[in-house]
C-alpha positions as CSV (number, residue, x, y, z in Angstrom):
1,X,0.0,0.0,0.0
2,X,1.2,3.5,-1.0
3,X,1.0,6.6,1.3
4,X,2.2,10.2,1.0
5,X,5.6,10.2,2.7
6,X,6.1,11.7,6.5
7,X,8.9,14.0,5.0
8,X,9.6,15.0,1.6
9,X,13.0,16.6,0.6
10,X,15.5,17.6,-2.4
11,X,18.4,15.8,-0.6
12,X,18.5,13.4,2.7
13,X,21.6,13.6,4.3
14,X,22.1,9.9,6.8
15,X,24.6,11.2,8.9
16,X,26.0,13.6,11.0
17,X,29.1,14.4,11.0
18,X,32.2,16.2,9.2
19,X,30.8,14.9,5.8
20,X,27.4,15.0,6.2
21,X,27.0,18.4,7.7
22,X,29.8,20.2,5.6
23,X,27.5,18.7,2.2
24,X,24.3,20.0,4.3
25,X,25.6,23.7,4.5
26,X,26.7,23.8,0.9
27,X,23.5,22.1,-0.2
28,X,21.4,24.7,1.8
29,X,23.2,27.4,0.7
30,X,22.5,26.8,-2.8
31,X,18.7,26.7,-1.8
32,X,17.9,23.3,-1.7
33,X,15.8,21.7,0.8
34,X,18.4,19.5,2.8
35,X,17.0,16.7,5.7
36,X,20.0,15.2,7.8
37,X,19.2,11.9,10.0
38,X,21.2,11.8,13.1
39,X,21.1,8.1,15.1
40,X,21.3,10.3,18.2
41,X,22.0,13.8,19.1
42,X,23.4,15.7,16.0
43,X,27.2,16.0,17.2
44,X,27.3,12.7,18.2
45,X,29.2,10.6,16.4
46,X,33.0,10.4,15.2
47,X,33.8,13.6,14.3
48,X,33.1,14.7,18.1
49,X,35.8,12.3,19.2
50,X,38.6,12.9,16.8
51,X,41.8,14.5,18.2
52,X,44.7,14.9,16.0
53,X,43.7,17.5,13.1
54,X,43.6,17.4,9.4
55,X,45.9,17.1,6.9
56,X,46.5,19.8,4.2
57,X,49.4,21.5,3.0
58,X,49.8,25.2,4.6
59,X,53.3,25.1,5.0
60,X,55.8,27.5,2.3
61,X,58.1,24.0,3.3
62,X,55.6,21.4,2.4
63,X,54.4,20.7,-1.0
64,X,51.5,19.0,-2.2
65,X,53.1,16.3,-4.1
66,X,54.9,15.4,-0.7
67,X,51.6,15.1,1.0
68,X,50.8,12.7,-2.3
69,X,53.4,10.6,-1.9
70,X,53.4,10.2,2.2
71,X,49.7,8.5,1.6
72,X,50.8,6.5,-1.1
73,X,53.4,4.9,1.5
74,X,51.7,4.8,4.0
75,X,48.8,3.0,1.6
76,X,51.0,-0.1,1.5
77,X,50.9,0.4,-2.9
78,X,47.6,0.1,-2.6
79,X,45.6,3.8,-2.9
80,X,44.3,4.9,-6.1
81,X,46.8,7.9,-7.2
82,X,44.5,9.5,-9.0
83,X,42.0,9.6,-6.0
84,X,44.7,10.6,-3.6
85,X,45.8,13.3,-5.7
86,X,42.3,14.7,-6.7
87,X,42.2,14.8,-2.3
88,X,45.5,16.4,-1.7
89,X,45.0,19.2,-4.2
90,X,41.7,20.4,-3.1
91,X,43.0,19.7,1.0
92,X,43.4,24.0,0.9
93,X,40.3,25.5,-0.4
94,X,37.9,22.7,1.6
95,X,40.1,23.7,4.6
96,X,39.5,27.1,3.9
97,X,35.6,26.7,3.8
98,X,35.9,25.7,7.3
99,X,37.8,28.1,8.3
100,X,35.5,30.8,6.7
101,X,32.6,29.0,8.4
102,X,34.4,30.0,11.7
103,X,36.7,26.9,12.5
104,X,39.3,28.5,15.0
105,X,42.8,26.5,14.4
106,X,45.8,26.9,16.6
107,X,47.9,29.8,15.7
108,X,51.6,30.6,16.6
109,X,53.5,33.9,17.0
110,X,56.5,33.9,14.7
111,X,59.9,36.0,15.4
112,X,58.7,39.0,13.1
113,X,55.4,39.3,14.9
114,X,53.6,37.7,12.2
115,X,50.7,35.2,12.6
116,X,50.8,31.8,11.2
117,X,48.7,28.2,12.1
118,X,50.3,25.8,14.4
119,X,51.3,22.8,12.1
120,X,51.7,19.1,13.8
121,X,53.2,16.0,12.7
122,X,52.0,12.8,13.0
123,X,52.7,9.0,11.9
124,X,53.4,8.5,8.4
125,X,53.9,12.8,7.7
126,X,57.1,14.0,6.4
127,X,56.2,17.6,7.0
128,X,53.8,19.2,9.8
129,X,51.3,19.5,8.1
130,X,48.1,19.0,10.9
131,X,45.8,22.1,11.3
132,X,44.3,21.5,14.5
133,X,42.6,22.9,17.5
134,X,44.4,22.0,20.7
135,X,43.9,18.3,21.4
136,X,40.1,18.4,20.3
137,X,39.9,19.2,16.1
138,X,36.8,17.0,15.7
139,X,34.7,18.8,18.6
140,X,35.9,22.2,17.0
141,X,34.5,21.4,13.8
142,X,31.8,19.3,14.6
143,X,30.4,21.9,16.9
144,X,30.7,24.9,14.1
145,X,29.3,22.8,11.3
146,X,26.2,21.8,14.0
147,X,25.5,25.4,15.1
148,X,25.2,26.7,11.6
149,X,23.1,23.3,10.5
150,X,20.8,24.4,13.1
151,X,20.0,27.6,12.0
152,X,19.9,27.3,8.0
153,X,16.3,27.6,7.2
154,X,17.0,25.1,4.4
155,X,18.2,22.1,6.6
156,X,15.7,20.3,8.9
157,X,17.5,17.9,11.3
158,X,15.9,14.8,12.9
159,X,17.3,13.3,15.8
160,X,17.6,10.0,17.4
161,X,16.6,8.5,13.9
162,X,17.7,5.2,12.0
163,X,17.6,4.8,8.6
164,X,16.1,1.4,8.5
165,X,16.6,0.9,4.6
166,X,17.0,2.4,1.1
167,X,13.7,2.3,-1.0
168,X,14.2,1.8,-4.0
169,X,13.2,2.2,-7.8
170,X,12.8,-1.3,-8.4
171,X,11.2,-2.7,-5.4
172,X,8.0,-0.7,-6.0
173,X,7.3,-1.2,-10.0
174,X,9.2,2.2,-11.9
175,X,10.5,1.7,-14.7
176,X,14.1,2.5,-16.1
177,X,17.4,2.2,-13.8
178,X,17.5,1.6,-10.5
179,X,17.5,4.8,-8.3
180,X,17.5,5.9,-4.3
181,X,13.7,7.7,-3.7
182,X,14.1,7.9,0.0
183,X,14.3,5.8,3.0
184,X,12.4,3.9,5.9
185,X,13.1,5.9,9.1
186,X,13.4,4.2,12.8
187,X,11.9,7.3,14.5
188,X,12.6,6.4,18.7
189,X,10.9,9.5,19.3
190,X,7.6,8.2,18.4
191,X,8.9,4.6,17.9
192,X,7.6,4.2,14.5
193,X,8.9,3.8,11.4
194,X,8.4,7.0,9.0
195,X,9.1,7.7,4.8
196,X,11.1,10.2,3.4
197,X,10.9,11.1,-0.1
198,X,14.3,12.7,-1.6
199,X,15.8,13.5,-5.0
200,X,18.5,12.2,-3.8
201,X,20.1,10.1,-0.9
202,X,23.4,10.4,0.9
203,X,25.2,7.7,2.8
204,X,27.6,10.0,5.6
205,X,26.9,7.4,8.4
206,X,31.2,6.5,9.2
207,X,32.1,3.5,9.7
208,X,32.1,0.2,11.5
209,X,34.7,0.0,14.0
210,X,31.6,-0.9,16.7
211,X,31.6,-4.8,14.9
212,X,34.8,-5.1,17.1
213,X,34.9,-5.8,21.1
214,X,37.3,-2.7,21.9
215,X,37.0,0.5,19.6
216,X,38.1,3.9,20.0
217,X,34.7,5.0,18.3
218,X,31.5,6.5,19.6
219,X,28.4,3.5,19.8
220,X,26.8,5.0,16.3
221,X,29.6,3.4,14.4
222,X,28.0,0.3,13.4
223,X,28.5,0.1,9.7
224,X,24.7,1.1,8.8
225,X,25.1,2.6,5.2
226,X,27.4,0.0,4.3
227,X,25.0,-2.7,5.1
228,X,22.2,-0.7,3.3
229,X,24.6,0.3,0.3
230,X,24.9,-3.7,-0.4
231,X,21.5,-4.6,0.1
232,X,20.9,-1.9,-2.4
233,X,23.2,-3.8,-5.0
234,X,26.3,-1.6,-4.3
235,X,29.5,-2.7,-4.5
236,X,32.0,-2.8,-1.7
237,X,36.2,-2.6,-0.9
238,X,39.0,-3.0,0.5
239,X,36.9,-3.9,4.2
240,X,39.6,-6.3,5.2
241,X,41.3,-3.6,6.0
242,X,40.7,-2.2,9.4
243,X,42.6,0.4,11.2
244,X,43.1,-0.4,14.7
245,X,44.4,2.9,16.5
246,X,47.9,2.1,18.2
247,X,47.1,3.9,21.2
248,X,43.9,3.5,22.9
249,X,43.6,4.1,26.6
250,X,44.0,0.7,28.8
251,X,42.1,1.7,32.4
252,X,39.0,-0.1,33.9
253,X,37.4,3.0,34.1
254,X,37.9,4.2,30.4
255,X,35.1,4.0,27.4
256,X,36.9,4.1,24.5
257,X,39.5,6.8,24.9
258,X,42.4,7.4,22.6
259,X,45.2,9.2,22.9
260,X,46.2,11.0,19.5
261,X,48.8,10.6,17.4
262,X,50.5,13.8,18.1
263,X,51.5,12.9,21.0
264,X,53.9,10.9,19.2
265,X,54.4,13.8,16.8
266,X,55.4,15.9,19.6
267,X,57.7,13.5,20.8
268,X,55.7,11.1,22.8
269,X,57.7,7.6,22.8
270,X,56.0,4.0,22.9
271,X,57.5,1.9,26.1
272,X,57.7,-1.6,27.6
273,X,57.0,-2.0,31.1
274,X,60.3,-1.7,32.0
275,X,60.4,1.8,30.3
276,X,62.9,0.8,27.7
277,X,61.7,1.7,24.1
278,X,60.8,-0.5,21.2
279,X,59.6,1.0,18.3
280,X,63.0,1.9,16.5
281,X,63.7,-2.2,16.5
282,X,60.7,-2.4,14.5
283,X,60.4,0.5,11.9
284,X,63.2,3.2,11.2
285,X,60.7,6.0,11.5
286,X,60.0,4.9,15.3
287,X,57.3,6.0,16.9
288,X,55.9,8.1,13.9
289,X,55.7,5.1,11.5
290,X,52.2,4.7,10.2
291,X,49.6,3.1,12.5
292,X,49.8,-0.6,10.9
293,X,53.6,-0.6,11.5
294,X,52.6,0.3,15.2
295,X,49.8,-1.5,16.0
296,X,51.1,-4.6,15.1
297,X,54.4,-3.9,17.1
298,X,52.7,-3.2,20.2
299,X,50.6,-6.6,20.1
300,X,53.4,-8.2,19.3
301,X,55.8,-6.5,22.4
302,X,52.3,-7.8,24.6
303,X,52.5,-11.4,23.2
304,X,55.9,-11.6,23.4
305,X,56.2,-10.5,27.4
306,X,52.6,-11.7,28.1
307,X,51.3,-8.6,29.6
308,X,48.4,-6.7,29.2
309,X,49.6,-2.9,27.7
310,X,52.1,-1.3,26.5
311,X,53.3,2.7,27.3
312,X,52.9,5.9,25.8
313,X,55.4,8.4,27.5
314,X,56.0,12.4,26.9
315,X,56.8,13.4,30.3
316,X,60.4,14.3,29.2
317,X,58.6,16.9,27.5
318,X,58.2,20.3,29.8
319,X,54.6,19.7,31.6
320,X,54.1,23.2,30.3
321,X,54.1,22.5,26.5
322,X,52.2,19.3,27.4
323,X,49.4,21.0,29.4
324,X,48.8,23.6,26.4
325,X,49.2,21.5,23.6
326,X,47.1,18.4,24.8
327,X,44.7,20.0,27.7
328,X,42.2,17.5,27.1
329,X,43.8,14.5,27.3
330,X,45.5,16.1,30.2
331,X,42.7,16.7,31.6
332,X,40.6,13.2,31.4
333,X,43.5,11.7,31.9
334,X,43.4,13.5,35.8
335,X,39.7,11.9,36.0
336,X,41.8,8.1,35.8
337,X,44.8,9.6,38.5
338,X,47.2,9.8,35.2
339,X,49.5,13.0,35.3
340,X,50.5,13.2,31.5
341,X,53.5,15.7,32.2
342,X,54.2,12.5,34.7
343,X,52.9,9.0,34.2
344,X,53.8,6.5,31.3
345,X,50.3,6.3,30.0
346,X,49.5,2.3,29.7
347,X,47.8,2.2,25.9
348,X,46.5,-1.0,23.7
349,X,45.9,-0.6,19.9
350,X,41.9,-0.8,19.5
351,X,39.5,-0.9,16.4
352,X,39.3,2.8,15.2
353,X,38.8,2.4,10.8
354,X,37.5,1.6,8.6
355,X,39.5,2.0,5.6
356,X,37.1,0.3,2.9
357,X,33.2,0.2,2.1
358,X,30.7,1.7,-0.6
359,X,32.5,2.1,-3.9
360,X,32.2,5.5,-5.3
361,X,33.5,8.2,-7.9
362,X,35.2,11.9,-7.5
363,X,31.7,13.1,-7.1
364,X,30.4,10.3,-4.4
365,X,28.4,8.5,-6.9
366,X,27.9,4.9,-5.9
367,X,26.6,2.1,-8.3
368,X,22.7,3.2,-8.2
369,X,21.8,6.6,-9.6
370,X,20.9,9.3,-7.0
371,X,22.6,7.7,-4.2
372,X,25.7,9.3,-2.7
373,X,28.4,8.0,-0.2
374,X,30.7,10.3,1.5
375,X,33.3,10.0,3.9
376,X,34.3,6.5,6.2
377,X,31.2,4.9,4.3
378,X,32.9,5.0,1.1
379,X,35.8,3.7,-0.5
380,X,37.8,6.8,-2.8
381,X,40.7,5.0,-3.1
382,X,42.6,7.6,-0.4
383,X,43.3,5.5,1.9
384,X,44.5,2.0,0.8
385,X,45.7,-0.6,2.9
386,X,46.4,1.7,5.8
387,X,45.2,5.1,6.6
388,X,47.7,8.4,7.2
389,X,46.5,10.0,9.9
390,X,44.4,13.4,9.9
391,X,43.2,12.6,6.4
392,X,40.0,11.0,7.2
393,X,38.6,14.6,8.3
394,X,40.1,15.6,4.6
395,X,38.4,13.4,2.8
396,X,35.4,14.4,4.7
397,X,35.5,17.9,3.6
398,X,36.7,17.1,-0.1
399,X,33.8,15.1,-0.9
400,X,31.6,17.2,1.1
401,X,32.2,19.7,-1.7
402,X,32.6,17.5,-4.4
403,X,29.6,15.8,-4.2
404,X,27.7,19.2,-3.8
405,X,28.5,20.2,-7.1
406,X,27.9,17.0,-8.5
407,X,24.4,16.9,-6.6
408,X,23.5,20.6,-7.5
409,X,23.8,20.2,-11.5
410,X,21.9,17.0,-11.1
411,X,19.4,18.1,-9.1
412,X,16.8,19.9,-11.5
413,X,16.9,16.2,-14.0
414,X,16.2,14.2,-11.2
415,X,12.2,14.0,-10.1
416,X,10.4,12.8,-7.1
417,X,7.5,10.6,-6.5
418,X,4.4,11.1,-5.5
419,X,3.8,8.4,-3.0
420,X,5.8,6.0,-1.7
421,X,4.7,2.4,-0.2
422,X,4.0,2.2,3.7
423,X,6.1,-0.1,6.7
424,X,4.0,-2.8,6.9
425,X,4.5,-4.3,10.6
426,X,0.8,-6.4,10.3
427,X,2.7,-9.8,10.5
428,X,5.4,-8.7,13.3
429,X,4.9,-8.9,17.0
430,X,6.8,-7.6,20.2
431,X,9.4,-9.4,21.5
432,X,9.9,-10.9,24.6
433,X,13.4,-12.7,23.6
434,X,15.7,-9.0,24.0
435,X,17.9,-11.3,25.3
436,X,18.9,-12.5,21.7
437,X,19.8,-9.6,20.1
438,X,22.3,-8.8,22.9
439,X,23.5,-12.4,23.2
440,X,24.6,-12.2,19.7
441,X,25.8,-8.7,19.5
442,X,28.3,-9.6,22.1
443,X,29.6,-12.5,20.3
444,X,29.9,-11.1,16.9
445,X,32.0,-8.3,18.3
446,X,33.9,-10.7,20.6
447,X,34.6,-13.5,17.9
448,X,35.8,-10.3,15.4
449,X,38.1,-9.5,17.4
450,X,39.6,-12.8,18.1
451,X,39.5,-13.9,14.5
452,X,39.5,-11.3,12.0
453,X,41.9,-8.4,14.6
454,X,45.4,-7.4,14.0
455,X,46.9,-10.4,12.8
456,X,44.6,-13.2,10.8
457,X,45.0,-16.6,9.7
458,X,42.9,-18.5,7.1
459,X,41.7,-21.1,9.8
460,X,40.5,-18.2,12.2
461,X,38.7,-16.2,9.5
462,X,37.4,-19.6,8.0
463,X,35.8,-19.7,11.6
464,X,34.6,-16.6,12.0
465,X,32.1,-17.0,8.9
466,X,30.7,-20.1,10.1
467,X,29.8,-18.3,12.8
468,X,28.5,-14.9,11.3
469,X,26.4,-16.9,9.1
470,X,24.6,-18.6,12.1
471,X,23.9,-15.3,13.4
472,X,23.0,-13.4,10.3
473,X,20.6,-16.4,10.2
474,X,19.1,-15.8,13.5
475,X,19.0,-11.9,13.3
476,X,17.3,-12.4,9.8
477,X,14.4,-14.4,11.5
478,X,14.0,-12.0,14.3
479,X,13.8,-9.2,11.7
480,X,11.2,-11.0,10.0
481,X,8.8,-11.7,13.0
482,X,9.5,-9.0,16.1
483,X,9.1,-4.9,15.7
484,X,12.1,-2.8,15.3
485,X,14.2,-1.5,17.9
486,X,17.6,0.2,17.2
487,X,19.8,-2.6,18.7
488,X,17.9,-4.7,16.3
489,X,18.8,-2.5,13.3
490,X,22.5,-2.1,14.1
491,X,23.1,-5.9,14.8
492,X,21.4,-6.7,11.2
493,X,23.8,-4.0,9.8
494,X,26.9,-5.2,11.7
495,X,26.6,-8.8,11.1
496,X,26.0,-8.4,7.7
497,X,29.1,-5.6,7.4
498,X,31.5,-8.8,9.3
499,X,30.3,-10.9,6.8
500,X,31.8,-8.5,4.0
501,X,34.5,-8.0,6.0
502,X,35.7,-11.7,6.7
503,X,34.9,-12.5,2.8
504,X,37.6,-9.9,1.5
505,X,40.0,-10.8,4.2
506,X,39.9,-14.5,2.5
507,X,39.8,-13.3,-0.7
508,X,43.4,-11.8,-0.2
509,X,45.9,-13.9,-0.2
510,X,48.9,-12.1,0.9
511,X,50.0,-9.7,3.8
512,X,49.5,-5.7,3.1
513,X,49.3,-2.6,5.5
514,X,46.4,-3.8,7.9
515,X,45.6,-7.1,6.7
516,X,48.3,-9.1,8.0
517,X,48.2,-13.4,7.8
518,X,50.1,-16.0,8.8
519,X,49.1,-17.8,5.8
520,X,50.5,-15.6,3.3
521,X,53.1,-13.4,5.1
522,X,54.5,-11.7,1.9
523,X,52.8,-9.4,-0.3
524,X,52.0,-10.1,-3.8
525,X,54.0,-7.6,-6.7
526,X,50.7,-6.5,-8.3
527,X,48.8,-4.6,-5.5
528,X,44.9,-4.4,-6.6
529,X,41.6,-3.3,-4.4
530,X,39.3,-6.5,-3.5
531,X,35.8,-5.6,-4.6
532,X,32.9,-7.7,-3.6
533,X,29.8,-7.4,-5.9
534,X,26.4,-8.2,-4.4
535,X,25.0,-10.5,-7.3
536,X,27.7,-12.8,-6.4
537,X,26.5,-13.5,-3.4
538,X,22.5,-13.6,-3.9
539,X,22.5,-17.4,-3.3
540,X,24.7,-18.0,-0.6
C-alpha cells in the first residue's frame, strides 16, 4: 500500500558528522531543501571524538606532491593515485571553507610578529602539516558545522533517527534504472517507522569500528550505510582492511578513549614496562611510522612478554608545553589519577577504521543513480591498505564539496515521486526474547576481534564466517517476525558488514598494510583493491 511520505525533501543527508553536515551547509546554501538523519544527538558521532587535526598543505616548506606521496606509503601500494591526488590538491580551499565558516585553528606567534597556524606532525607525515585545534579538532568542527546546521532555514534535522533501509526504484514497479527515492526511518521518538521522499540520498553514516569488542569510536559506528549500500546492489572494498588505532587508553574506568597521534608527533615515545623503548627495533621511522607498523608492534611486544599494555610516555617533554598543547587528554586523563607531564600512559591498539566500504566516484556516486556515499562509508581510493593520519577529516571535507557540485547540476533532471509504499509491521509482533539480540551482539563483536583483529589466519577467518552466518541467520528471522528496535537495526547491519569483512580478508591472499596473515606473510607484486559485488553472493 502506498501513502504520501512523512517527510519529503530535495536531498537526505544519513549522517551527521564532518561529511554529512559540511555537504548540508553547501547544499542549503544553494537553496535546496536538505534533511540530515542523526542516530542520536546531532554531534554525536566520530567527528566529536577525533583528536589529532587534518591534513592539508599550509606550509611554504611542504608541498602538495609530498603530502601525495606520504599517503601513497603509508597505503601499502595500494591507494588509487589518481583519488589521492584529486584529495591532496583540493585539501586547501575545503580547509579554507571551514575556516570561513568560523573553525578556529591553533595559531603561533613567529619571530617577526607575524601570525601563522600551528602545524603538527604525526605517523606517516614527512612535513607538519596538521591544522588542529588544541587536542580536540573533531569537537571544533563538529560543533561549528552543527550550530550553523541548526540555524539554515534550508536544513531540517531529525534526531535519534535510524535509517532502516534504502527504498528503491525497483522494489516498488518504476521503470528504467535503479534509483534511491528515499528511506524507511526508525523514529525512537515516536517509535515508528516513518518515509522520506528525496531526489536524492546520501550515505555519511562513518564507519564500522563498533563490529569489534574494543573501539576507540563512539556506539553509532556500526556500519549502517554499508549494510544498506549492499542490500541496495552496491558494491563494496577494500573492508579487510581495518585500522586499529595504536594507542587506545587501557584503564577499567575508560570507554573508548584514545590518545592521538600527536602525542607521538610531539615527541611522545612507545615503552615496555620496564620503560625501555621498542619501536625503533621495528620500523626506522620509530614512533611516527604509520599506524599498521605500530599497532602490530605493540601486540606483538604484549604477546611476546605476556602482559596486558604497553606505554605511551612524553613526560620528558616540559609539563608546560604538554598542558597547552594536549589540555584535554590532560585533563581526562586526571579523572583516571594519570599525570600526563608524569605517568607513562599504559595504551592497547583498539578498532578505530574503517579504511574500505561503498564504492564511489570523485563526485560520491555509488553504483545506483541518485545515491551518494561520502566520507568513512565510502571507498575513494585515499586511503588503501592503511590510513595516514588526519586525512580521514580531509576526505570528509573534499567530498563534502565534491559531491555538492555534483548533486546541484543534477538536481533539477532528477524528479520525485508522489507516494511511496507504507512499513508494513501487520505480521510482526513484540518481542519478549531481547535477550537474543544482545547475546549475539556480544559475540559477533567478541569472535571479530579474536579472528579477524590485528593479525589473521585463514583457519580463524574460515571460523569466524561459520559463525556470522549462524547469526546473520538468527538476526534475519528476528527481523522477520519482532518490531524494530535500534539494537535490532545495528546488529542486522553489523553482522552483515562482518560478513563482507571476513569474505575480502579470504579473498586476499597475501600480507599488506592492515591485513596481515600468517598464511600468506609476503605481499604479492601487483597490489589491486578487493571488490565484492552483491549478485555474487544472492545465493549463498
Amino acid at each position: 500500500m502506498s501513502s504520501l511520505p512523512d517527510y519529503q525533501c530535495d536531498v537526505l543527508i544519513i549522517g551527521s558528522g564532518a561529511a554529512g553536515l559540511s555537504l548540508a551547509l553547501r547544499l542549503a546554501q544553494q537553496q535546496h531543501q536538505v534533511m540530515v538523519l542523526s542516530k542520536g544527538p546531532v554531534n554525536e558521532g566520530s567527528t566529536l571524538y577525533a583528536q589529532g587535526g587534518i591534513a592539508a598543505v599550509f606550509d611554504e616548506a611542504d608541498s602538495i606532491e609530498s603530502h601525495i606521496e606520504d599517503t601513497l606509503i603509508a597505503g601499502a601500494g595500494l591507494c588509487d593515485r589518481e583519488a589521492v591526488s584529486f584529495i591532496a590538491r583540493n585539501a586547501r580551499h575545503c580547509v579554507q571553507w571551514l575556516i570561513d565558516h568560523g573553525v578556529a585553528f591553533d595559531r603561533e606567534t613567529q619571530p617577526d610578529g607575524a601570525q601563522r597556524y600551528h602545524l603538527t606532525q604525526e605517523g606517516g607525515h614527512s612535513h607538519r602539516r596538521i591544522l588542529h585545534r588544541a587536542d580536540a579538532t573533531g569537537r571544533e568542527v563538529e560543533t561549528t558545522l552543527v550550530s550553523q546546521a541548526l540555524s539554515h532555514p534550508n536544513i531540517h534535522i531529525l534526531e535519534r533517527t535510524n535509517a532502516v533501509d534504502l527504498i528503491l526504484s525497483d522494489k516498488i514497479g518504476l521503470p528504467g534504472p535503479r534509483r534511491a527515492l528515499g528511506a524507511w526511518i526508525w523514529n525512537r521518538n515516536r517509535e515508528q517507522v516513518e518515509t522520506c521522499c528525496a531526489r536524492t540520498v546520501v550515505l555519511a553514516t562513518g564507519g564500522a569500528a563498533k563490529v569489534y569488542q574494543y573501539t576507540t569510536n563512539p556506539d553509532v559506528a556500526s556500519g549502517d550505510g554499508i549494510a544498506m549500500a549492499w542490500r541496495a546492489g552496491c558494491r563494496v572494498a577494500n573492508l579487510e582492511f581495518n585500522q586499529f588505532h595504536p594507542t587506545c587508553l587501557f584503564h577499567p574506568q575508560a570507554h573508548n578513549f584514545l590518545l592521538t597521534e600527536a602525542l607521538r608527533g610531539e615527541g611522545a615515545w612507545l615503552t615496555r614496562p620496564d620503560g625501555s623503548r621498542f619501536m625503533p627495533d621495528f620500523d626506522a621511522r620509530a614512533e611516527l611510522a604509520p599506524r599498521d607498523i605500530v599497532a602490530r608492534a605493540i601486540d606483538h611486544e604484549m604477546k611476546r612478554l605476556g602482559v596486558a599494555c604497553m606505554y605511551l610516555d612524553i613526560s620528558h617533554q616540559p609539563a608546560a608545553f604538554i598542558r597547552t598543547h594536549f589540555p584535554m587528554i590532560y585533563e581526562k586523563l586526571l579523572t583516571f589519577g594519570l599525570d600526563l607531564t608524569r605517568d607513562a600512559i599504559p595504551v592497547v591498539p583498539a578498532a578505530h577504521y574503517t579504511c574500505g566500504g561503498v564504492m564511489v566516484d570523485q563526485h560520491g556516486r555509488t553504483d545506483v543513480d541518485a545515491l551518494y556515499a561520502i566520507g568513512e562509508v565510502s571507498y575513494t581510493g585515499l586511503h588503501g591498505a592503511n590510513r595516514m593520519a588526519s586525512n580521514s577529516l580531509l576526505e570528509c571535507l573534499v567530498y563534502g564539496w565534491s559531491a555538492a557540485k555534483d548533486i546541484h547540476q543534477r538536481l533539477p533532471a532528477t524528479e520525485a515521486v508522489a507516494s511511496l509504499p507504507a512499513w508494513d509491521e501487520s505480521l510482526v509482533d513484540d518481542s519478549d526474547e531481547r535477550v537474543v539480540i544482545q547475546h549475539n551482539w556480544h559475540e559477533l563483536r567478541l569472535l571479530m576481534w579474536d579472528y579477524v583483529g590485528i593479525v589473521r589466519t585463514t583457519r580463524r577467518l574460515e571460523r569466524a564466517l561459520r559463525r556470522i552466518s549462524l547469526l546473520q541467520h538468527e538476526t534475519d528471522e528476528y527481523y522477520a517476525h519482532f518490531r524494530l528496535s535500534s539494537n535490532l537495526l545495528e546488529l542486522r547491519n553489523l553482522v552483515q558488514v562482518a560478513e563482507l569483512m571476513v569474505r575480502s580478508a579470504l579473498a586476499r591472499k597475501e600480507s599488506r598494510g592492515l591485513h596481515f596473515t600468517l598464511d600468506y606473510p609476503g605481499s604479492l607484486p601487483d597490489a589491486q583493491p578487493t571488490v565484492l559485488v552483491p549478485e555474487h553472493y544472492k545465493n549463498r
